[in-house]
TORLUMPA-292730 format. One record per residue (C-alpha): residue number from 0; x, y, z. Coordinates in steps of 0.5 Angstrom, whole numbers, plus 2048, in hexadecimal, padded with zeros to 3 digits. Example, Ala and Ser with C-alpha at 12.3 -4.5 7.8 and 13.67 -1.06 7.14 Angstrom:
SITE pos  xx  yy  zz
SITE   0 819 7F7 810
SITE   1 81B 7FE 80E
END
This chain:
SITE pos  xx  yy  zz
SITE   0 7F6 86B 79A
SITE   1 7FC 866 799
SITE   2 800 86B 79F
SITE   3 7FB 86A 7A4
SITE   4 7FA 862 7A1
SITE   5 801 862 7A4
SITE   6 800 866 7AA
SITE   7 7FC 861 7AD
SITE   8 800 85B 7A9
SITE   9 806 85D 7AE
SITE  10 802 85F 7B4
SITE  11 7FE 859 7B4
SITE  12 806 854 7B3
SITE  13 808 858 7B8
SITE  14 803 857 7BD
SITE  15 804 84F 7BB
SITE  16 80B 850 7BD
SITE  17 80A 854 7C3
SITE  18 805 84E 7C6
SITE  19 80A 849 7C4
SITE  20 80F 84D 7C8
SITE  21 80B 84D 7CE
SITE  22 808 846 7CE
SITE  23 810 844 7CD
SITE  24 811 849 7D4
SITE  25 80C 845 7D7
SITE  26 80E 83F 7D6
SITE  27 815 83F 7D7
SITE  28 813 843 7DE
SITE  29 80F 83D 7E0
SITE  30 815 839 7DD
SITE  31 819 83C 7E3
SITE  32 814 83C 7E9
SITE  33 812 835 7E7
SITE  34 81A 834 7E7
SITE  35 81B 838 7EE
SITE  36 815 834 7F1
SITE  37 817 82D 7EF
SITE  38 81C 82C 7F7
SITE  39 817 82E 7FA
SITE  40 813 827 7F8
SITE  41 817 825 7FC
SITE  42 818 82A 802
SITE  43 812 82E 803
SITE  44 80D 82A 7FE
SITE  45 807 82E 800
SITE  46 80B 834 7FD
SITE  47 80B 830 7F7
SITE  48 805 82F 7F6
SITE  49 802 837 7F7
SITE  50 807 838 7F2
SITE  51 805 833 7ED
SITE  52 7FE 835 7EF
SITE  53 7FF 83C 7ED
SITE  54 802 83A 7E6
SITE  55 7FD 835 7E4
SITE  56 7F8 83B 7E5
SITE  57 7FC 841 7E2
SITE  58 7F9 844 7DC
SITE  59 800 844 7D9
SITE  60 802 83E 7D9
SITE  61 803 839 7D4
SITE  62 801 832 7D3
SITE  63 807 82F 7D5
SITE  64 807 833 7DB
SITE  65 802 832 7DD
SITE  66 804 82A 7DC
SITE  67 80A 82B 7E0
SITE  68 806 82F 7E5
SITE  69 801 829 7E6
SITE  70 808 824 7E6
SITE  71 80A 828 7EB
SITE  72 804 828 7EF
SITE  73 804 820 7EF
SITE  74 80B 820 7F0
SITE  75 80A 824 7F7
SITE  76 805 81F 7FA
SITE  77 808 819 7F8
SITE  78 80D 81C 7FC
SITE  79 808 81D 802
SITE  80 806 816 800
SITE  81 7FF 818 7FF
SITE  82 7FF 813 7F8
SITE  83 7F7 815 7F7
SITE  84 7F9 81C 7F6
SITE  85 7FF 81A 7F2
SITE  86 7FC 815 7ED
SITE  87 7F6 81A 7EC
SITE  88 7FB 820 7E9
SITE  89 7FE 81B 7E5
SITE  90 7F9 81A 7E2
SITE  91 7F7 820 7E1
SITE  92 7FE 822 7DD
SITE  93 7FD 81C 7D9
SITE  94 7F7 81E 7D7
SITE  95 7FA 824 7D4
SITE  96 7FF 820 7D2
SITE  97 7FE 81E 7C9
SITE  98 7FC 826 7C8
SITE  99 804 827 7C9
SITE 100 809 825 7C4
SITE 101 810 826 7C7
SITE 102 812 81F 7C8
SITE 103 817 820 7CE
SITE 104 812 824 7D1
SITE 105 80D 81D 7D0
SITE 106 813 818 7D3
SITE 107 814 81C 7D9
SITE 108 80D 81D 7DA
SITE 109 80C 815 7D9
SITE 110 812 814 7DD
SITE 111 80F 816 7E3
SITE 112 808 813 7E3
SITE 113 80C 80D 7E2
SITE 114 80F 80E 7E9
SITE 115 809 811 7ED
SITE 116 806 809 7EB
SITE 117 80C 807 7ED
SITE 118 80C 809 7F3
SITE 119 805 807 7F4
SITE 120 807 800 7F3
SITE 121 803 800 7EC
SITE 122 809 7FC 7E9
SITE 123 806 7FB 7E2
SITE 124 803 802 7E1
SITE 125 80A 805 7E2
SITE 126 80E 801 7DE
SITE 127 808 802 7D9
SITE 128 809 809 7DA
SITE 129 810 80A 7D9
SITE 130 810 804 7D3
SITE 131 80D 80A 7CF
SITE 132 812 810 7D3
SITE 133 818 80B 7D0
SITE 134 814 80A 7C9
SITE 135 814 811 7C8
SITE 136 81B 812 7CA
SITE 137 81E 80D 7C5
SITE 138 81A 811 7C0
SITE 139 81E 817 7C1
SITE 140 824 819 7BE
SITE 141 828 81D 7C1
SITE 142 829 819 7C8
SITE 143 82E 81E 7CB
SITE 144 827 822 7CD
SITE 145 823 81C 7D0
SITE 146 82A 819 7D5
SITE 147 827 81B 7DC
SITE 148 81F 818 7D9
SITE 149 823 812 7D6
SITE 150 826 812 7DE
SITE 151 81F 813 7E2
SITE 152 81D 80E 7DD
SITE 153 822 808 7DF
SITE 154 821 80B 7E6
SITE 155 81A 80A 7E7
SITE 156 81B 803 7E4
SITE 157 821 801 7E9
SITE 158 81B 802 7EE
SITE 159 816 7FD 7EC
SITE 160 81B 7F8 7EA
SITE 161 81E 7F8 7F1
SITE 162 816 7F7 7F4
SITE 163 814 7F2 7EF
SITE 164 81B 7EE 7ED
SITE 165 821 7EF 7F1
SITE 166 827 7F5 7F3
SITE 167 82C 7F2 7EE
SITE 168 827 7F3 7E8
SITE 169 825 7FA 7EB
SITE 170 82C 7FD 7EC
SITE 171 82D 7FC 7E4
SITE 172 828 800 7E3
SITE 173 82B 805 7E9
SITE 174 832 805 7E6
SITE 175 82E 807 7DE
SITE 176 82A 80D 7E2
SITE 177 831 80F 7E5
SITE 178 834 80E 7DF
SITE 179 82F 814 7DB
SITE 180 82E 818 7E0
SITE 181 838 819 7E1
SITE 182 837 81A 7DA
SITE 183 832 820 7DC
SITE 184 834 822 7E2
SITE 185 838 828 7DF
SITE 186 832 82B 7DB
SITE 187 82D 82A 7E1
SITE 188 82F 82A 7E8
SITE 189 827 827 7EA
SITE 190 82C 821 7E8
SITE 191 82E 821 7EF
SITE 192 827 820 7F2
SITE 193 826 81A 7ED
SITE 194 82D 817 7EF
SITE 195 82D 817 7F6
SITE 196 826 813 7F5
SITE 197 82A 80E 7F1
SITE 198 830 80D 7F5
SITE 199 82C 80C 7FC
SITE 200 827 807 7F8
SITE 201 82E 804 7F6
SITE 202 830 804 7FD
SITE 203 829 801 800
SITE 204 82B 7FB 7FB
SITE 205 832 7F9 7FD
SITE 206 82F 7FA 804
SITE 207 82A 7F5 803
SITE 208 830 7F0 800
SITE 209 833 7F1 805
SITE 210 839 7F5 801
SITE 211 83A 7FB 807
SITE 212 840 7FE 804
SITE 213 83D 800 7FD
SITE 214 837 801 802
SITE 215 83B 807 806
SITE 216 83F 80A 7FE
SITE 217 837 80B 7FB
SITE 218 833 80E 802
SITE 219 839 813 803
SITE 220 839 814 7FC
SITE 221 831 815 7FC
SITE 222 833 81A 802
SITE 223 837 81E 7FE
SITE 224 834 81F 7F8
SITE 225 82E 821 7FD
SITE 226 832 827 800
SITE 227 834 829 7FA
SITE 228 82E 82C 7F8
SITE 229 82C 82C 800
SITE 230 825 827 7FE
SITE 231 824 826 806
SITE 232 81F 81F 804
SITE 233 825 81C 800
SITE 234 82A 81D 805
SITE 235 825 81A 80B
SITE 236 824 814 807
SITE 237 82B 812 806
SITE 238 82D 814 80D
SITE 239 827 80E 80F
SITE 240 82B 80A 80B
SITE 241 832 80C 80D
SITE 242 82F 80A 814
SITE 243 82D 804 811
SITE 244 834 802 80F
SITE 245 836 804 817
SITE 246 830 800 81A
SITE 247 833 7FA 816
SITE 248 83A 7FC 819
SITE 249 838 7FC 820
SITE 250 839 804 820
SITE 251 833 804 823
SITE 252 834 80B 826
SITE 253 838 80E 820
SITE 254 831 80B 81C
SITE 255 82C 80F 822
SITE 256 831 816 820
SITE 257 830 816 819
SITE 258 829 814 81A
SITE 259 827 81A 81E
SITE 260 82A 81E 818
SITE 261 826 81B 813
SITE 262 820 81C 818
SITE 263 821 824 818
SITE 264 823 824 80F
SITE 265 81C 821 80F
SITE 266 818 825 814
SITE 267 815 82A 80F
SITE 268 814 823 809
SITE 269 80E 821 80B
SITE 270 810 81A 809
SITE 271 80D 815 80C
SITE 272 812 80E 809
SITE 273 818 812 80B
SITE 274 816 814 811
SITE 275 813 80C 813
SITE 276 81A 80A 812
SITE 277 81E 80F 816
SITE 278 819 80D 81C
SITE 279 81A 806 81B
SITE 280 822 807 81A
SITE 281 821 80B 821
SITE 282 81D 806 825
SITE 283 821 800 823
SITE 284 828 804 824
SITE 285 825 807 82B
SITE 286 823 7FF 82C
SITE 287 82B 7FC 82B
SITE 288 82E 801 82F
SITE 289 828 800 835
SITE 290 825 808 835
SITE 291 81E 803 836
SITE 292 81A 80C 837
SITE 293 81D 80D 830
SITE 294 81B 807 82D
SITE 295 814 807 82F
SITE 296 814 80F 82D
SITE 297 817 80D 825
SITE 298 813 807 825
SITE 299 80B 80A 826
SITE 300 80D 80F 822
SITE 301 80F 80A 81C
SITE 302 809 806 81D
SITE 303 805 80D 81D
SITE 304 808 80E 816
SITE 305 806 808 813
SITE 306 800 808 816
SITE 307 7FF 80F 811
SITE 308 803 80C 80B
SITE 309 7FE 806 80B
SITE 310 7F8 80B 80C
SITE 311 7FB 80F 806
SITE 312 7FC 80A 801
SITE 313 7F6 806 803
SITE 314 7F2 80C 801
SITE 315 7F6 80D 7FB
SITE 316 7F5 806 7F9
SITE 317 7EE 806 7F9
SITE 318 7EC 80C 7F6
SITE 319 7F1 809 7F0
SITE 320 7EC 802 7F0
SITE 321 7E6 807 7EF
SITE 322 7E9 80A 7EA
SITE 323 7EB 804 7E7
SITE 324 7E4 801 7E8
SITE 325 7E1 808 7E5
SITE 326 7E5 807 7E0
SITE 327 7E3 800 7DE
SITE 328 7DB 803 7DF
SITE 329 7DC 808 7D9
SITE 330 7DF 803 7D6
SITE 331 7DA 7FC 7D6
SITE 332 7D4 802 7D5
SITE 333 7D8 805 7CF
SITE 334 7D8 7FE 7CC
SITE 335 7D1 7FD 7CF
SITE 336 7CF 802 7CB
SITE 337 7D2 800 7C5
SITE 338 7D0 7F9 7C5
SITE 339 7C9 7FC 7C7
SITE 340 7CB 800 7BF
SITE 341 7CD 7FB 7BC
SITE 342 7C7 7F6 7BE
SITE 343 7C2 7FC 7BC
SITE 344 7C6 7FC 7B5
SITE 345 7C4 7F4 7B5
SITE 346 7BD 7F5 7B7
SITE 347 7BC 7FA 7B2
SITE 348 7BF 7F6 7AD
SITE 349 7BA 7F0 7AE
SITE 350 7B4 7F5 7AF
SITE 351 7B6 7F7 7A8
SITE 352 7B7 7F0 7A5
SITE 353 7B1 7EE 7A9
SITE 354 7AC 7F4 7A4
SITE 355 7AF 7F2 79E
SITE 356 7AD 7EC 79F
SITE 357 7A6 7ED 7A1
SITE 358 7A5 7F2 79C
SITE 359 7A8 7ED 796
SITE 360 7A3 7E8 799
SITE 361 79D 7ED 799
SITE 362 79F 7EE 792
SITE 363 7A0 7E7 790
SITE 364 799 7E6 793
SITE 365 795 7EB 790
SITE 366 798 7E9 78A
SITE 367 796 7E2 78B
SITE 368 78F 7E4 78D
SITE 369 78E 7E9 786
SITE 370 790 7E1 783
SITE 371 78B 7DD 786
SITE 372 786 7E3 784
SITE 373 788 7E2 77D
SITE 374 789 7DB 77D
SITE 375 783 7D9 782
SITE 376 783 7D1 784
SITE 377 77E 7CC 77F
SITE 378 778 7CB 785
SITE 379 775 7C4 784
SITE 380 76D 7C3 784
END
């Protein structure tokens, strides 16, 4: 009896550790391909999103797989600059979010919502969202596993302090970003893709300040980077604005040739914002040098795409205010309803001093009318 008791003992922990094992599989798997999918977010963001679909509705996939997928999935269409779809995932991994206990998991995932906000211009919800991601991570001791989060952080910052304050605030908070993720870059070489993003908004703020010398150091720095892991977006985006130092310098043609290479690198992004300014920098170019055919060309098709871009957040905006509202429905009912309690409570209450009452009044009077009884008034005659 105890032999077999023993027998069942060990197959039974042998099968818990066989499910853990593959459960750890599982995830690690995921881990990979979710790894492997992230360029594509920016280079072929459709694929993301089958990918990120794909482990979200895996059987075995863990909650933080499917949050990553989910993250993944937002992340792919804030690149289209489809914001409702974006938000709408978002916030469909936050809600998953307080079930997971990994912290460093729960600052990158804060960090990005913070950022989809961001870019929606919804300043305050961001830095609501990257306040709590940095609060977390001050917490953390070892910090050493938190610099690339630490950089996405003060990252996203620089963005909205560029667009609320001024380039000079914004690029403290640049050079702190590129300060965690230089640290980091050994370990991880995504660090590339975040570094070419802050070197070319670096050099949109010197180009805005009129320094075009540190404008050309950060956009050639950015293109490089880029390359480095072949992210076609991100070189465009700095060759746009590589062109836009050559604009300033009168290179009007060196400015259209490297203008059309953004063009190709961006052809398969489907990016609507690096493509309004690739269209506009080749208008106003075509129109320096008096191409007046290719200057017509490029500016319909920059009209075009803001038409689309204005479409896109238009709708992405109004569905965030309905949401709001409904939010604000649900909540003015709930308090509705508890006020509805608490006044029932209070009517209740009433109603039951009210019987007391009446009943000790009943009882007072039935006293007094067995006392007149016994003592009847002295009638006259």
């Amino acid at each position: 009896m105890q032999l077999r008791f023993l027998y069942c003992k060990k197959k039974i922990l042998l099968s818990v550790l066989l499910s853990s094992f593959l459960m750890s599989f599982s995830q690690k798997k995921y881990d990979i391909i979710i790894n492997e999918a992230n360029p594509n977010v920016y280079e072929n963001p459709n694929k993301a999103i089958k990918i990120g679909l794909e482990i979200y509705n895996a059987s075995d996939s863990s909650l933080e797989n499917k949050v990553e997928a989910l993250m993944l999935i937002s992340t792919a269409y804030s690149s289209k600059r489809i914001y409702e779809k974006s938000l709408e995932f978002a916030n469909n991994a936050l809600e998953l979010l307080p079930n997971i206990k990994n912290n460093s998991f729960k600052i990158k995932i804060l960090n990005k919502i913070g950022s989809q906000y961001q870019q929606l211009k919804i300043y305050d919800k961001a830095i609501s969202y990257l306040d709590k991601a940095l609060q977390i991570a001050n917490e953390e001791k070892n910090k050493d596993s938190i610099l690339n989060l630490l950089g996405y952080n003060y990252g996203a910052r620089g963005f909205i302090y560029r667009e609320q304050m001024s380039c000079e605030i914004a690029l403290n908070y640049f050079n702190k970003a590129l300060y965690f993720f230089y640290k980091n870059l050994e370990n991880d070489p995504i660090m590339n893709a975040n570094i070419s993003i802050i070197t070319y908004n670096k050099g949109n703020c010197f180009l805005a300040t009129f320094n075009i010398d540190s404008a050309r150091i950060n956009f050639n720095n950015a293109i490089y980077f880029a390359k480095f892991i072949d992210a076609k977006s991100l070189q465009a985006f700095a060759q746009k604005g590589l062109a836009e130092v050559y604009t300033s310098e009168g290179l009007f043609t060196k400015a259209i040739t490297i203008l059309n290479e953004a063009r190709v690198n961006s052809s398969d992004v489907e990016d609507l914002v690096l493509n309004q300014g690739i269209y506009k920098g080749l208008s106003n170019n075509y129109l320096a040098l008096g191409d007046w055919s290719n200057y017509q060309h490029f500016k319909k098709k920059y009209e075009e795409t803001i038409q689309e871009i204005k479409n896109t957040e238009t709708t992405t905006i109004n569905n965030s205010l309905a949401n709001l509202l409904e939010e604000f429905d649900a909540e003015t009912k709930q308090l509705a309803a508890k006020n509805q309690y608490a006044l029932l409570v209070i009517i209740l209450v009433i109603l039951f001093f009210f019987i007391l009452i009446s009943k000790a009044l009943y009882v007072y009077r039935k006293k007094l009318n067995g006392l007149k009884k016994v003592f009847p008034k002295n009638s006259t005659t």
